[in-house]
N, C-alpha and C positions, 0 to 999 in steps of 0.2 A: 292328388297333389300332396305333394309333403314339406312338410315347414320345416324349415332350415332358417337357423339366424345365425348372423355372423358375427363371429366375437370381436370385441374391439375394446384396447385400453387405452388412459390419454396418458401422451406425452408431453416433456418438456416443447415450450417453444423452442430456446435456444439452449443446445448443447452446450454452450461455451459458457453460460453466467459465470462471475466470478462469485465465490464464495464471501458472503457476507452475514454477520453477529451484528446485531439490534443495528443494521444501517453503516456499520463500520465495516473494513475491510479488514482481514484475517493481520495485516502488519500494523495495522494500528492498533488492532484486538494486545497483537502483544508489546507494542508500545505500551498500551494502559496496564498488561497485567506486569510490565518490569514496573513500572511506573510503581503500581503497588505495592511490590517485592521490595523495592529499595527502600520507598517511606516508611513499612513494616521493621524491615532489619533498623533503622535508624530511631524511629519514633516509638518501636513496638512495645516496647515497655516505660513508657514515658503516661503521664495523662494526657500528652498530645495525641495521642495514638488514632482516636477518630475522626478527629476533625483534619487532621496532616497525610495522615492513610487514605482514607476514604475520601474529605472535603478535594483534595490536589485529584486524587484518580477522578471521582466525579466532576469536577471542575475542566482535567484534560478532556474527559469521552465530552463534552458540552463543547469544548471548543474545537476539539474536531468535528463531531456532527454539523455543525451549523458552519463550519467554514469548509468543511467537503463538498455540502449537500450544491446538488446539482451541478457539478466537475465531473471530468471521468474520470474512470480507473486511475490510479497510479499517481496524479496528479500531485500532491506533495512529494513525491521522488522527483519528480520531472518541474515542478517550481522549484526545488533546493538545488539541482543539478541548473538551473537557470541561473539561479543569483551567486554559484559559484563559479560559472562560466566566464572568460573573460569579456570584457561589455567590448570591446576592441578588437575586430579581424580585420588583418592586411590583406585585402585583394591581389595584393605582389609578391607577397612570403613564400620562400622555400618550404618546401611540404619534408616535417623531417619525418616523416613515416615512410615516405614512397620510397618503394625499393624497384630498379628497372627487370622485367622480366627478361630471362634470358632463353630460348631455346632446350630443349634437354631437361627443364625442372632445375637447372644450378644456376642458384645466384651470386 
């Protein structure tokens, strides 16, 4: 009889994760690092420099982690795209996007 074993490595569960830094997602990663880069260019040579630099960066990644955490993906895109939306839809309004289709591809 001869022993034969079968190779086997593991895989991801899910293919699709999104890419995520200590719990943040890759656009708020760089929300915090402009965040940074601006208080730096402004405060950088000041003796504010650590507490204006640093204190406001770590004070943002704080208020985003605890106001993301448990939301899904995207989720501050699709709240700011909410509260700039008009709060008012006319169920009767002319649709000014629709264009009628016409036979042949010419409209």
């Amino acid at each position: 009889m001869s022993d034969t074993h079968l190779l086997t490595s593991s895989v991801p569960r899910t293919l699709e994760t999104k890419n995520k830094i200590l719990g943040l997602e890759l656009s708020d990663v760089l929300i915090l690092l402009l965040n940074l880069s601006i208080q730096n260019l402004i405060f950088g040579s000041t003796s504010m420099k650590i507490p204006m630099v640093f204190g406001t960066s770590l004070g943002l990644f704080l208020i985003l982690f605890l106001f993301k955490k448990g939301k899904p993906d995207l989720f501050l895109q699709h709240y700011f795209e909410h509260m700039i939306s008009p709060t008012v839809f006319s169920a009767n309004a002319n649709d000014s996007q629709y264009r009628k289709f016409k036979k042949g591809g010419q409209l």
